[in-house]
C-alpha positions as CSV (number, residue, x, y, z in Angstrom):
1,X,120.0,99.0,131.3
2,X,123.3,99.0,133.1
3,X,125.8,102.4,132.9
4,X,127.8,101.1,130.2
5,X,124.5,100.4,128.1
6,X,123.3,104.0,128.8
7,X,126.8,105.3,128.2
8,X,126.9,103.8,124.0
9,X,122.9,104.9,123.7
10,X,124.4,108.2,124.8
11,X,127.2,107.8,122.6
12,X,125.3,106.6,119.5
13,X,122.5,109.5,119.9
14,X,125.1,112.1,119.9
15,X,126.7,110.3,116.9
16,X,123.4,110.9,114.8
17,X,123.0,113.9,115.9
18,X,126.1,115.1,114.8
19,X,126.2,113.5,111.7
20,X,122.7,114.9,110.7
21,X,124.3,118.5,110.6
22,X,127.6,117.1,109.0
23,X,126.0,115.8,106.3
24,X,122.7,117.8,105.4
25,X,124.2,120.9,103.4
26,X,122.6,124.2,104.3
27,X,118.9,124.5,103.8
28,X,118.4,126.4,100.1
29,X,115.0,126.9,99.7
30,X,113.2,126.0,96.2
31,X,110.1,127.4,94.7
32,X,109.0,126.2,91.8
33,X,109.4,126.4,88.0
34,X,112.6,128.6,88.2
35,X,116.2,128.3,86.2
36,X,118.3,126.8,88.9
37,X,118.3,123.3,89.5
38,X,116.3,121.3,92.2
39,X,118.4,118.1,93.3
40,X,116.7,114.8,96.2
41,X,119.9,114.3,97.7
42,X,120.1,111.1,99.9
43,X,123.0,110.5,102.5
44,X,123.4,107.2,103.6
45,X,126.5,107.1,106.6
46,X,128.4,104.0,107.4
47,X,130.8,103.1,110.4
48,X,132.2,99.7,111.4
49,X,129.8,98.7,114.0
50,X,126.6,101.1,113.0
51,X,124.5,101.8,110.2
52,X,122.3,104.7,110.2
53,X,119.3,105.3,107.7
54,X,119.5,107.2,105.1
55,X,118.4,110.9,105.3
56,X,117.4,112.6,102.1
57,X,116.6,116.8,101.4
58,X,115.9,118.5,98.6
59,X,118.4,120.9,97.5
60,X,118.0,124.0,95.2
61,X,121.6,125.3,93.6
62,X,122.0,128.3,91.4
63,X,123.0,127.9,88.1
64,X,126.6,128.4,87.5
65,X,127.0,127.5,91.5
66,X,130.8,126.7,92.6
67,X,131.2,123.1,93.0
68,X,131.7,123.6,96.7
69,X,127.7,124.3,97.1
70,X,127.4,120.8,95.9
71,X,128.9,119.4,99.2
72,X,127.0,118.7,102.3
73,X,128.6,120.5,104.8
74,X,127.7,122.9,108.4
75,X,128.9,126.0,109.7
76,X,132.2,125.2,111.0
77,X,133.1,122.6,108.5
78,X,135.3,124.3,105.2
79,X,135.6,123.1,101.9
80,X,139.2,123.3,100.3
81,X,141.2,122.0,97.4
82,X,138.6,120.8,95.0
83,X,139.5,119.7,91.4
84,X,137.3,118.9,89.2
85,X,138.4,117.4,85.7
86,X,135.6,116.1,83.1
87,X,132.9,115.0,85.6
88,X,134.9,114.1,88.3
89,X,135.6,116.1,91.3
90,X,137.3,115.4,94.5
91,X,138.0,118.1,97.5
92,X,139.0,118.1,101.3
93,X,137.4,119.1,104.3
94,X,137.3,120.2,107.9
95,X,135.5,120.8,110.4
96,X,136.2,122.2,113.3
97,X,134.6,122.6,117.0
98,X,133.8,120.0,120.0
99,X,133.9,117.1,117.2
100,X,136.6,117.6,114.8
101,X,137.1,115.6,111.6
102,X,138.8,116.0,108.7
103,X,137.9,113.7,105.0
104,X,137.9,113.2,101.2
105,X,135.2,113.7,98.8
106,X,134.9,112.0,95.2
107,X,131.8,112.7,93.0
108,X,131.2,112.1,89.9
109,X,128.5,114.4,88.0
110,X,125.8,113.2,85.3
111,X,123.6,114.8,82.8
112,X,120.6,113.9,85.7
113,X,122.7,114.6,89.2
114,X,125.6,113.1,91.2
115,X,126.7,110.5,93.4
116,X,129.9,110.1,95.4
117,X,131.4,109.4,98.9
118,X,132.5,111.4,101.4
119,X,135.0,109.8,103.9
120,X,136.0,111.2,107.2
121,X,137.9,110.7,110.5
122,X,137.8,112.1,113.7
123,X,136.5,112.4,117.4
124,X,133.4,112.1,118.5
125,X,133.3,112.5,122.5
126,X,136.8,111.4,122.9
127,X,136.6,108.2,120.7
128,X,137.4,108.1,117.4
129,X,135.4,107.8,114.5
130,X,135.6,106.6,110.8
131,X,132.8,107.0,108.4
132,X,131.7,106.7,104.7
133,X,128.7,108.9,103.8
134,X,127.3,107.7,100.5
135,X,125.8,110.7,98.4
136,X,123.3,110.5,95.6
137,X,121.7,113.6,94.1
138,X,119.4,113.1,91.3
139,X,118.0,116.9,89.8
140,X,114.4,116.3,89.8
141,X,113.6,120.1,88.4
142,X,114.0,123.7,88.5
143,X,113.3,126.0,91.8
144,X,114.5,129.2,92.1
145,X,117.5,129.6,95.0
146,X,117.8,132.4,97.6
């Protein structure tokens, strides 16, 4: 492999790795048979020249849980101006640190889960970056969240 070959590995690694913690919300753990609800929630991320494969978590949210703990999300990313009318709900958010990126959300929610996209735009070592993040979140039972 010549530099430039090493230099998009590199870049692409770094991609994933960032994206794994932008997209994977905070571990919640479950145990079972309790009254909140237990959600598989598969990611699948998009860019113009790359595909990644999908990444899927189980995720345990209290009952009566803000919207915001719905969206997958790190440490230095924020959630703000989420609406939700009916089933629908849409927010912004940004995150902050040696990546930036600021996006969209849309979901819509079901009587069995919820699906939507996230879209965001930013830098990613000095180049930008423009991605889609399919989410689909199907409750598959109850757990009891921490």
């Amino acid at each position: 492999m010549n530099a430039k070959q090493l230099n998009v590995v590199g870049w692409r690694r770094g991609l994933f790795a960032v994206v794994v913690v932008c997209t994977l919300p905070a571990t919640q753990f479950a145990l079972a048979q309790g009254s909140d609800d237990l959600y598989d929630v598969t990611v699948k991320m998009g860019m113009a020249d790359m595909a990644m494969p999908p990444m899927s978590q189980r995720l345990c949210v209290k009952k009566g849980a803000s919207d915001t703990d719905f969206v997958p999300r790190q440490e230095n990313c924020r959630v703000s101006d989420t609406t939700r009318t009916g089933s629908r709900m849409t927010f912004k958010i940004a995150c902050t640190g040696s990546n930036p990126m600021t996006g969209t959300g849309d979901f819509t929610f079901g009587a069995n889960g919820y699906n939507g996209q996230i879209r965001l735009k930013g830098k990613m070592e000095g180049q930008d970056v423009d991605m889609t993040q399919a989410i689909d979140a199907r409750r598959v039972g109850g757990c009891t969240a921490r």
